[in-house]
N, C-alpha and C positions, 0 to 999 in steps of 0.2 A: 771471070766476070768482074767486071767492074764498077762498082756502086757509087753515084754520083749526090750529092746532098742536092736537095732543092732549094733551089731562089729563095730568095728573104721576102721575097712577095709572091710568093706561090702558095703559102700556106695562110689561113685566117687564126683567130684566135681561137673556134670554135673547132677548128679539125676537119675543114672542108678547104677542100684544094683546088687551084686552077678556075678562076670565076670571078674572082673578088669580090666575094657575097658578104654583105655585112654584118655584123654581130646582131644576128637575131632573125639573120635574114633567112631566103629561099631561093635559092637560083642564082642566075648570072644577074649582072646590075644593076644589084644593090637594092633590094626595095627596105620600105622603110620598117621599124620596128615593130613588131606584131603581125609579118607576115605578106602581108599584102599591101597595094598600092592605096593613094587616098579614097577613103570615101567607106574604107574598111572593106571591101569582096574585091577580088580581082583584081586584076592590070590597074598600073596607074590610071587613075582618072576613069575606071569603069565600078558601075550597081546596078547589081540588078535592076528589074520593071518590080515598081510596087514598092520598094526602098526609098524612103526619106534620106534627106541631108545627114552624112556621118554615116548610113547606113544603121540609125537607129529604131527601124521598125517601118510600117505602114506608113503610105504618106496620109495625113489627117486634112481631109478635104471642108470646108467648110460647110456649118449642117443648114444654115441660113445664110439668103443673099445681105451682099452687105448694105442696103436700106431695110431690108425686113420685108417682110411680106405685108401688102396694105391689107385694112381692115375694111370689111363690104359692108358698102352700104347698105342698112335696111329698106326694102320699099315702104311705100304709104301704106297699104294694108297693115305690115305690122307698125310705121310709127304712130300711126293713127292707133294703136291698139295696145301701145305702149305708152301712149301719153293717156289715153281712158284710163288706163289701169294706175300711175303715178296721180291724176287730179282724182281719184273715186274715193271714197271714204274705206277704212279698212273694211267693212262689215258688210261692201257690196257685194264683192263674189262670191262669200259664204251664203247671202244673203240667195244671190241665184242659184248658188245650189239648194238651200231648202228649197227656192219653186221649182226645182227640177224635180226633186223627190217629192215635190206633193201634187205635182203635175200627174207624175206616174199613180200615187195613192189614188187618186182623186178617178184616174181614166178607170183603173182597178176594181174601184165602189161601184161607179155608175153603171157602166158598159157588166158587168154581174157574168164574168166568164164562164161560171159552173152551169150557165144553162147555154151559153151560147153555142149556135151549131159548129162542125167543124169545120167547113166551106164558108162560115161567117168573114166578113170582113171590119177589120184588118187579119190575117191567119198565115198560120208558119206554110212556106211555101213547100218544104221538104216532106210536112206530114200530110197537104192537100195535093201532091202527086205522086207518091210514095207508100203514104199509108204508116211510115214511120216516125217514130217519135226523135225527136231532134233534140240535141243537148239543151236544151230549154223550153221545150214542153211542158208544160204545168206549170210554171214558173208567176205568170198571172192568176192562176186558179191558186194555186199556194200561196199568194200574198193576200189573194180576198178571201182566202180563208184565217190567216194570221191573223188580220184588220180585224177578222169577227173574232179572234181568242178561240176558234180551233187547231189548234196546233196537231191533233191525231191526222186530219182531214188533209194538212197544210202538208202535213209529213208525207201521208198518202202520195200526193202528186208531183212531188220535186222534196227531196230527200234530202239531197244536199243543199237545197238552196236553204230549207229554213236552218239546217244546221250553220250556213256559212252568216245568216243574217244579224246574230249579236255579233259579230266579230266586224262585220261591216258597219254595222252603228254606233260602235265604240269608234274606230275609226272616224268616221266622220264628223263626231261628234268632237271628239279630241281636234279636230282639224278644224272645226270652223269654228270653237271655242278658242281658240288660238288665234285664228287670224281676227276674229271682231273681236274679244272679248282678253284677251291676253295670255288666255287659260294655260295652266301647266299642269295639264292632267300625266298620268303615268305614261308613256309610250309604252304602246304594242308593238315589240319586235317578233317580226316576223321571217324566218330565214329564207334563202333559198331551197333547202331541201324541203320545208312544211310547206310552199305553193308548188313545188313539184308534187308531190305526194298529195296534194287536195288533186290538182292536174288531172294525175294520171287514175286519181278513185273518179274522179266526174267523166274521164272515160272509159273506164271500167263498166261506170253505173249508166251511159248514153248507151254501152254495146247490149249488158245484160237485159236491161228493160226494154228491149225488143225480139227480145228473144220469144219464140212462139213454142215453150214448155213451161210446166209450172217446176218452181213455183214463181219463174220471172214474167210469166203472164200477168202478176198481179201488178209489180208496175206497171203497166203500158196504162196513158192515161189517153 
């Protein structure tokens, strides 16, 4: 047998034979160092879909057009109601909210719920075709009964309303002491989980106070 040495270009310096693969390389013709062709994956001159430039990740698409997105115009309803609100003095729309609430006191005293019929007019339309008490049943009967300082009577008819009523007067109070007046009364923080949980006791207390056994007969007003 006779053994013949190989070519002086047959062999690399890596110990790969017959190809003339380059130092570092993979294969026949040469690619470049690190394995693969430009762009880092594959054959010269290939990348995958979804590869950026160099093959250094996702391509980053722009997340706004390049003027921006235009700003919409208001219509007249609200600039008209943006410009009342800028010329008014600060102390007006606190100002409207006390006539809201004393609009309501005011219908509460006159109109004397605790005697009016049920069929009366204005009346909950769920309890005049149903028979059922609606999550705000009592709700007027219990404020003209707080107005007169019975709070037993007020309880009687809406349970949670007079409970939730210092917490809503503080509030308000806080709020339009601030906006006319400058006030910086203590904030009432109030979380998501304590109006969830008032939520789901007001209906709890809609379902039980219709319930046709006692002792939840004694709600039904």
């Amino acid at each position: 047998m006779v053994h013949t040495a190989p070519a002086d270009g047959d062999t690399d310096p890596g110990g790969f034979n017959s190809g003339g693969a380059a130092p570092g390389g993979v294969g026949p013709g040469g690619s470049v160092p690190g394995g693969f062709g430009p762009g880092g994956a594959g054959p010269a001159g290939f990348a995958p879909s979804g590869s950026g430039p160099g093959g250094s990740g996702p391509e980053v698409w722009p997340t706004t057009p390049p003027g921006g997105y235009p700003t919409p115009e208001p219509d007249r309803l609200t600039r008209f109601v943006l410009r009342l609100y800028e010329r008014s003095p600060r102390w007006a729309v606190p100002l409207a909210a006390v006539g809201c609430v004393a609009v309501g006191m005011s219908y509460a005293l006159l109109s004397n719920p605790t005697y009016a019929d049920p069929d009366a007019a204005p009346t909950c339309l769920l309890k005049l075709t149903t028979g059922l008490d609606c999550p705000g049943c009592g709700g007027t009967r219990a404020l003209w009964y707080v107005l007169h300082g019975d709070l037993p009577a007020a309880a009687r008819h809406h349970f949670l309303f007079v409970f939730a009523l210092p917490f809503l007067a503080y509030l308000f109070v806080a709020w339009a002491g601030n906006q006319a007046f400058g006030w910086r009364l203590p904030e009432l923080r109030i979380s998501s989980k304590v109006i969830g949980g008032f939520l789901a006791a007001w209906l709890a207390f809609s379902v039980l106070r219709n319930l046709p056994w006692a002792p939840f007969t004694s709600l039904y007003v």
